[in-house]
C-alpha positions as CSV (number, residue, x, y, z in Angstrom):
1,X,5.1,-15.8,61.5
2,X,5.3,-11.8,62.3
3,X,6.7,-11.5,59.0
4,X,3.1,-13.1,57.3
5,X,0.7,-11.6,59.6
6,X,2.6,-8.0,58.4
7,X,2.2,-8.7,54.8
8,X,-1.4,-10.0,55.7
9,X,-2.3,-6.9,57.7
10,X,-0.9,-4.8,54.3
11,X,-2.7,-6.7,52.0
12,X,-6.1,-6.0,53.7
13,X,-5.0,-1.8,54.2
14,X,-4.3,-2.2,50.2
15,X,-6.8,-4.1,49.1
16,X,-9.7,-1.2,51.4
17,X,-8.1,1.6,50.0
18,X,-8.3,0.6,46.6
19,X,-11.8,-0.5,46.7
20,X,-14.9,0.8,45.3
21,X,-16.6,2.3,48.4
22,X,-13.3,3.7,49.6
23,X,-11.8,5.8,46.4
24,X,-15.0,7.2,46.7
25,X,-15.2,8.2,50.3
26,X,-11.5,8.8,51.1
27,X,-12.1,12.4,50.3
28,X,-15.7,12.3,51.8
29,X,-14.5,10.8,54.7
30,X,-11.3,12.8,55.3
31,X,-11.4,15.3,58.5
32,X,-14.1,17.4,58.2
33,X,-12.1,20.7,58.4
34,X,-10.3,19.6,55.1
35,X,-13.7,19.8,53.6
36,X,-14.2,23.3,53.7
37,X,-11.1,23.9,51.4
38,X,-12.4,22.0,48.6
39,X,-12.3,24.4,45.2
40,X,-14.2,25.0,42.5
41,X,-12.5,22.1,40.4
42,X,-12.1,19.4,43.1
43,X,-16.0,20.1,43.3
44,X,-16.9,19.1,40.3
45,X,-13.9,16.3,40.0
46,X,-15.6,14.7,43.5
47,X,-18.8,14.8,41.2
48,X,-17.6,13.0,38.2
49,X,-15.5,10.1,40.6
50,X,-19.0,9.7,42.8
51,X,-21.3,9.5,39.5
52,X,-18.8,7.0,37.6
53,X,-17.9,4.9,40.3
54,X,-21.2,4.3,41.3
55,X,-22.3,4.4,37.6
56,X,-24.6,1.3,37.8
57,X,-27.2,2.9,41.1
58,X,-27.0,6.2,39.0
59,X,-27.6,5.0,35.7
60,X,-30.9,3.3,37.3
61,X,-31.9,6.5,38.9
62,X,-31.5,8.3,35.9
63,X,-33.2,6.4,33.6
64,X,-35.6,6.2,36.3
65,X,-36.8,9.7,37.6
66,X,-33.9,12.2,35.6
67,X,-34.7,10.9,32.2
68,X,-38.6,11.7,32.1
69,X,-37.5,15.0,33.9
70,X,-35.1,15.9,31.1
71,X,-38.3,14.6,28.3
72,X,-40.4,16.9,29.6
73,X,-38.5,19.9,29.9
74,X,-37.5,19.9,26.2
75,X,-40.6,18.7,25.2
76,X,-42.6,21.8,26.9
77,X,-40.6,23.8,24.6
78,X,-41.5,22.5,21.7
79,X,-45.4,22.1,22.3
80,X,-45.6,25.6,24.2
81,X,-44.3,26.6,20.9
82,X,-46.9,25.1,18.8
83,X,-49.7,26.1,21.1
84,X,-48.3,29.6,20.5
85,X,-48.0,29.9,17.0
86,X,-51.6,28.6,16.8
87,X,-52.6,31.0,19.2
88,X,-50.9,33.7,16.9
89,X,-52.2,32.4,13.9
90,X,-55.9,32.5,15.0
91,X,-55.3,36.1,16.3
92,X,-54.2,37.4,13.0
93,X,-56.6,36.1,11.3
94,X,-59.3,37.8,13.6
95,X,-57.6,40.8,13.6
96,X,-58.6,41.2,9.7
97,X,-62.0,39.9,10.0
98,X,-65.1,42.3,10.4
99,X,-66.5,41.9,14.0
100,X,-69.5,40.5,14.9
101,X,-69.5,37.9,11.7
102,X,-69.8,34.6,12.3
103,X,-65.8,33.5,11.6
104,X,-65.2,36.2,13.8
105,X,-67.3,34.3,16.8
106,X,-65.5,31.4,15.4
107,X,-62.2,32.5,15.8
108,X,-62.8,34.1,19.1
109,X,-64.0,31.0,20.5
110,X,-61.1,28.9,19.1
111,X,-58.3,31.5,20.5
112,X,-60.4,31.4,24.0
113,X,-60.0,27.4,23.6
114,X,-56.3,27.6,22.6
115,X,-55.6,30.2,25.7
116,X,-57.5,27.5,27.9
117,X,-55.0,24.4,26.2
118,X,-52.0,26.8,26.8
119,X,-52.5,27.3,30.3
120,X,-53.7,23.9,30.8
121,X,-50.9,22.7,29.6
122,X,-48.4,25.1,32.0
123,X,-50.0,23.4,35.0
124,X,-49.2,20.0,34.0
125,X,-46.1,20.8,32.9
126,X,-45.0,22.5,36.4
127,X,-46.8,19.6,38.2
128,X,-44.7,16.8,36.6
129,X,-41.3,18.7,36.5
130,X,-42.1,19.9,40.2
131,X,-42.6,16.0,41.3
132,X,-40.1,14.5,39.7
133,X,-37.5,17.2,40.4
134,X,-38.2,16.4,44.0
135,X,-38.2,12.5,43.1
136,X,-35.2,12.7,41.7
137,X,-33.6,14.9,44.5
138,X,-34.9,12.5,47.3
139,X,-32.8,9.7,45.0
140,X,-29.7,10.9,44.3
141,X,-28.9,12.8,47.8
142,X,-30.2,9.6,49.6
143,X,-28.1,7.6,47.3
144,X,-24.5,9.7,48.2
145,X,-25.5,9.9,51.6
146,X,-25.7,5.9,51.7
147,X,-22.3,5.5,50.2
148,X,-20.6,8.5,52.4
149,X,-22.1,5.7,55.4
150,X,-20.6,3.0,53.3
151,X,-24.5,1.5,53.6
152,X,-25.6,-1.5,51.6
153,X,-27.1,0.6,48.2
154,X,-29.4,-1.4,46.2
155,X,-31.9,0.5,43.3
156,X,-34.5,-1.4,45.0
157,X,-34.0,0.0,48.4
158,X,-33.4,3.8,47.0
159,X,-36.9,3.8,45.2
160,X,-38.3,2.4,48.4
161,X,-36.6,5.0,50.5
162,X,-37.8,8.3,47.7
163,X,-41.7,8.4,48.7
164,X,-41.0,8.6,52.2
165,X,-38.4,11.6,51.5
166,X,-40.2,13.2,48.9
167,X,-42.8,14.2,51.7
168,X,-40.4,16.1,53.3
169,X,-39.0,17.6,50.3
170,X,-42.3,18.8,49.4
171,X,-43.4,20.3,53.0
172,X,-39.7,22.2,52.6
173,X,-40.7,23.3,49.0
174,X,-44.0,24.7,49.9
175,X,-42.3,27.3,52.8
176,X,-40.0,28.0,50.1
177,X,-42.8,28.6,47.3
178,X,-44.4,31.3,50.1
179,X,-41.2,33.2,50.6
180,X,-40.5,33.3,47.0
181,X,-44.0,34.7,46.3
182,X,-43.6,37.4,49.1
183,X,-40.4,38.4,47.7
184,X,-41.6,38.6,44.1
185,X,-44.5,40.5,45.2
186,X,-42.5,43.1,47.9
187,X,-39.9,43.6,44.7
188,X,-43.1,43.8,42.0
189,X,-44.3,46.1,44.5
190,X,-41.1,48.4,44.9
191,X,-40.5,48.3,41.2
192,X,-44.3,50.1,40.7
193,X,-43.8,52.3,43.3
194,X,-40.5,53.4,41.6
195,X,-42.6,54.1,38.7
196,X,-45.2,55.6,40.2
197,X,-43.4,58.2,42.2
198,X,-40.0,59.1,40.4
199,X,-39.7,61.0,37.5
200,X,-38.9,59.3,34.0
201,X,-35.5,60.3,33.7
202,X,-32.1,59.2,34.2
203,X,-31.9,58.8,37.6
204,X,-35.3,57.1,37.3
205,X,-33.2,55.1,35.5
206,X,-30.3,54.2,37.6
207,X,-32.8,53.4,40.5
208,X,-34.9,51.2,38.5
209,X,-32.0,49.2,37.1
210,X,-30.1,49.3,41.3
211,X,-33.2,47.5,42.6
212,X,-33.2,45.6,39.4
213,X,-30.2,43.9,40.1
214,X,-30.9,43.8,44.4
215,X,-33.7,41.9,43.5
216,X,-32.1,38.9,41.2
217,X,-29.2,38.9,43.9
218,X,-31.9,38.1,46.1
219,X,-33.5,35.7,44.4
220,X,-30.1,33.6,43.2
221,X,-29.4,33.4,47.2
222,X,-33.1,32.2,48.2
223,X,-32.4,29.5,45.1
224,X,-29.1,28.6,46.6
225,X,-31.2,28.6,50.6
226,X,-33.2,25.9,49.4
227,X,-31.5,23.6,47.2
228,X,-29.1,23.4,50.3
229,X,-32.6,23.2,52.7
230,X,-33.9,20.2,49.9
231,X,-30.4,18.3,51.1
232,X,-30.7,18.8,55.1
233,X,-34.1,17.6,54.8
234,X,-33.5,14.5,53.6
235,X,-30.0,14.4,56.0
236,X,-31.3,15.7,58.8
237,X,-34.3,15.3,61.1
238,X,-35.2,18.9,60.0
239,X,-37.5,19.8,56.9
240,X,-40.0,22.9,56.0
241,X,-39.0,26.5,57.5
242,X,-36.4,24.8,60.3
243,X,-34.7,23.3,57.2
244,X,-34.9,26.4,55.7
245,X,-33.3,28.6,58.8
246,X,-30.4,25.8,59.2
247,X,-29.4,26.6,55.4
248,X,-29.2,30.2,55.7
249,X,-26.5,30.0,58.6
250,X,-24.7,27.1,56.5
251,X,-24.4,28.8,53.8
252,X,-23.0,32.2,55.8
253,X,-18.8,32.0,54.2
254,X,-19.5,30.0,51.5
255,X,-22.0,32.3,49.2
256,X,-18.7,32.8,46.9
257,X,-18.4,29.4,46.3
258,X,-22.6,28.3,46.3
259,X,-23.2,30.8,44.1
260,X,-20.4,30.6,41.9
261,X,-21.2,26.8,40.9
262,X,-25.1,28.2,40.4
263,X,-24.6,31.1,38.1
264,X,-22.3,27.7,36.0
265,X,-24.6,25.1,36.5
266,X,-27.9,28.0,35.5
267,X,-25.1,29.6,32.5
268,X,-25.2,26.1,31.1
269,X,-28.8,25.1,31.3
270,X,-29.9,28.4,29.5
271,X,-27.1,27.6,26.9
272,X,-28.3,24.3,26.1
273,X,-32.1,25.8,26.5
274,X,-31.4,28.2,23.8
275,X,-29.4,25.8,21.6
276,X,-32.5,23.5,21.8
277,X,-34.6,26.5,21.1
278,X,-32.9,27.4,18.1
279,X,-31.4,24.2,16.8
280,X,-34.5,22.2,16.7
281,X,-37.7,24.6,17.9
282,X,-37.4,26.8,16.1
283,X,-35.4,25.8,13.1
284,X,-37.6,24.9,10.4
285,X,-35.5,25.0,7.2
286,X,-32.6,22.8,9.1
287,X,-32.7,18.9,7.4
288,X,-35.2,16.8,9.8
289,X,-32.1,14.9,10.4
290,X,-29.8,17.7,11.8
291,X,-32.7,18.9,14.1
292,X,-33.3,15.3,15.5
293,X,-29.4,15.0,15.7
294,X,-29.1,18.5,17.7
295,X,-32.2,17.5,20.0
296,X,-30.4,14.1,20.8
297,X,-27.2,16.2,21.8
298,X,-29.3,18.7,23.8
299,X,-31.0,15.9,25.6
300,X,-27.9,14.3,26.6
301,X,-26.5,17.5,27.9
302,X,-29.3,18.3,29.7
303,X,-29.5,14.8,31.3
304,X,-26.2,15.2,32.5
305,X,-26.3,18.2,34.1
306,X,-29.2,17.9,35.6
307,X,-27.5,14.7,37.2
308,X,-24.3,16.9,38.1
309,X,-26.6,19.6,39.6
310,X,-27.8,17.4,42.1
311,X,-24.8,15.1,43.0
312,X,-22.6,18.7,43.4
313,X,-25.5,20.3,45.9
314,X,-25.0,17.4,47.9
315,X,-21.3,17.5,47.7
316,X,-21.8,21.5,48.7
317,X,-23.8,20.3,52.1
318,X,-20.6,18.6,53.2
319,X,-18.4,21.7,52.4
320,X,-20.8,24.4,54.6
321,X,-21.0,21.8,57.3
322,X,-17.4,21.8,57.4
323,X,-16.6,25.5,57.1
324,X,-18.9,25.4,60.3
325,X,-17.1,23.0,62.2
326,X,-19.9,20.3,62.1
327,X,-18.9,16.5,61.9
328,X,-21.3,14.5,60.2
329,X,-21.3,11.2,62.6
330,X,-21.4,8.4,60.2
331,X,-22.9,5.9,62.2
332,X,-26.0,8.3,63.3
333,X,-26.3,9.5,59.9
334,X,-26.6,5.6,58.8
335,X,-29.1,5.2,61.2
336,X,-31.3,8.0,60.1
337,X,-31.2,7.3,56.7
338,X,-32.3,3.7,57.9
339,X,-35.2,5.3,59.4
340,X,-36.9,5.9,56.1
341,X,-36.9,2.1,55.3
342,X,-39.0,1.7,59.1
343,X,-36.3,-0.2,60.6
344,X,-35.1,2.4,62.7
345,X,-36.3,5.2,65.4
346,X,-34.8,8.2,65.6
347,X,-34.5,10.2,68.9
348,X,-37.4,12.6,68.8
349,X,-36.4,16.3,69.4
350,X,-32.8,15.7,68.8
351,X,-30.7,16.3,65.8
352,X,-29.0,13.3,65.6
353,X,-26.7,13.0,63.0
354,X,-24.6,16.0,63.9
355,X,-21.9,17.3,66.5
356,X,-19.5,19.6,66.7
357,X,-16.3,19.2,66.5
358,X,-13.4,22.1,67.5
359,X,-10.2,22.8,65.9
């Protein structure tokens, strides 16, 4: 009788550990200290097991929101590039035509209305790739964070779920859009004011190239605030500048690591960018068959890591809130994320979902 209920009892433990949900979380849910000393490869391995073990919810979400986001980045290449070349075509022509003749009126007008298209055409672009980036940010850290709970995950419930968190992506996006405007315009500023008062010579120079680099070190860390600020405001009651403040004191001890995997995951996109650009844009004597056959391969790769980009940010929350000492609590994590669907309340002026824990 002891004898069954033992091999019973080991059954069950086997049969848990080697489920779906649980190769998944075992390292998720392992003690939060362990987290912290995660490396560069077991990143990117936790990545890959998370995407195809759940393959089905992410396939969905990616043919869903990261697809069209992938379309329209290559495909803003490609038109800008036509507008362009029309826009350069109609200025050399006007530059050897006598002004004041009626082609030259003609061709003013059309490069004014080809400026206008151009332009038009940036604002769109942004617009779309600026929603669905958020679309598809709300999906996929909702969708890891409902595993890491071991919540019931549906496609249905996820798209539900990403309109209600994509308001709070986008209040957390606008404070970020304001910083990064006042820092581009302090460093524009700084970078005229180098001109204007040093001398142009070498240590003009040296000066000029010192704030050079200060200034893109800067900007790769604001980058790196708030992708990490985009995931805490969808995991935690906090979104917009106190989302903001909680990333820049997570991310204190774990720059190395943050801004290793973006200088690998940005090395890679301007990689396949340029291959695009050159493979297919631009390459006009290539067979229409090899550029279609290049632009198929970019698109995949792009598709992909713009998948891996998001799943690893997430999976780079979990690491800074263990460097820090923070246990996520499962069950008030579940309850928040269950807040989006209206089903539950969270306790107002309380982060929930978090506690210290000490080692």
């Amino acid at each position: 009788m002891k004898v069954n209920l033992l091999v019973t009892l080991f059954k069950d433990h086997w049969d848990h550990l080697h489920s779906p949900l649980s190769l998944i979380t075992q390292k998720m849910d392992r003690e939060q200290e362990l987290m912290q000393f995660l490396g560069l490869f077991d990143i990117f391995k936790e990545s890959f097991k998370i995407i195809i073990t759940w393959k089905k919810i992410f396939i969905q979400i990616t043919l869903t929101l990261i697809l069209p986001l992938t379309f329209i980045f290559l495909a803003h290449l490609e038109i800008s590039n036509l507008i362009f070349h029309d826009i350069e075509d109609t200025e050399l022509k006007r530059r050897f035509t006598n002004p004041g003749t009626k082609r030259y009126t003609n061709l003013s007008n059309m490069l004014s209305s080809q400026w206008i298209t151009f332009w038009l055409f940036k604002v769109a672009y942004f617009t779309m790739l600026f929603i669905l980036s958020l679309l598809s940010t709300a999906a996929v850290v909702y969708t890891i964070a409902s595993i890491y709970t071991g919540r019931e995950l549906t496609f249905k419930k996820v798209m539900s779920v990403v309109p209600r968190v994509w308001k709070r992506l986008m209040v957390t996006f606008v404070y970020m859009f304001l910083g990064f405007l006042t820092y581009n315009l302090f460093g524009a500023s700084l970078l005229i004011f180098c001109l204007m008062i040093l001398p142009d010579n070498l240590f003009w120079a040296i000066v000029t190239y010192i704030v050079l680099v200060i200034y893109v070190m800067g900007f790769v860390y604001m980058t790196i605030i708030y992708q990490l600020a985009s995931v805490i405001s969808v995991l935690e009651s906090s979104y917009g500048i106190d989302a903001m403040t909680k990333s820049t004191n997570l991310i204190k001890g774990c720059r190395a690591i943050a801004i290793t995997i973006f200088l690998l995951l940005n090395m890679a996109l301007i990689l396949i960018q340029f291959s695009f650009e050159f493979l297919v844009v631009e390459a006009g004597l290539l067979k229409v068959w090899k550029r279609v056959a290049f632009g198929v391969l970019c698109f995949v790769l792009l598709l992909t890591l713009f998948l891996f980009g998001l799943v690893i940010q997430t999976i780079l929350y979990l690491i800074c809130k263990s460097y820090h000492h923070e246990n996520i609590d499962k069950e008030d994590l579940s309850n928040h994320l269950e807040s989006y669907l209206g089903d539950y309340e969270p306790l107002n002026g309380k982060d929930i979902q978090l506690e210290h824990y000490h080692v």
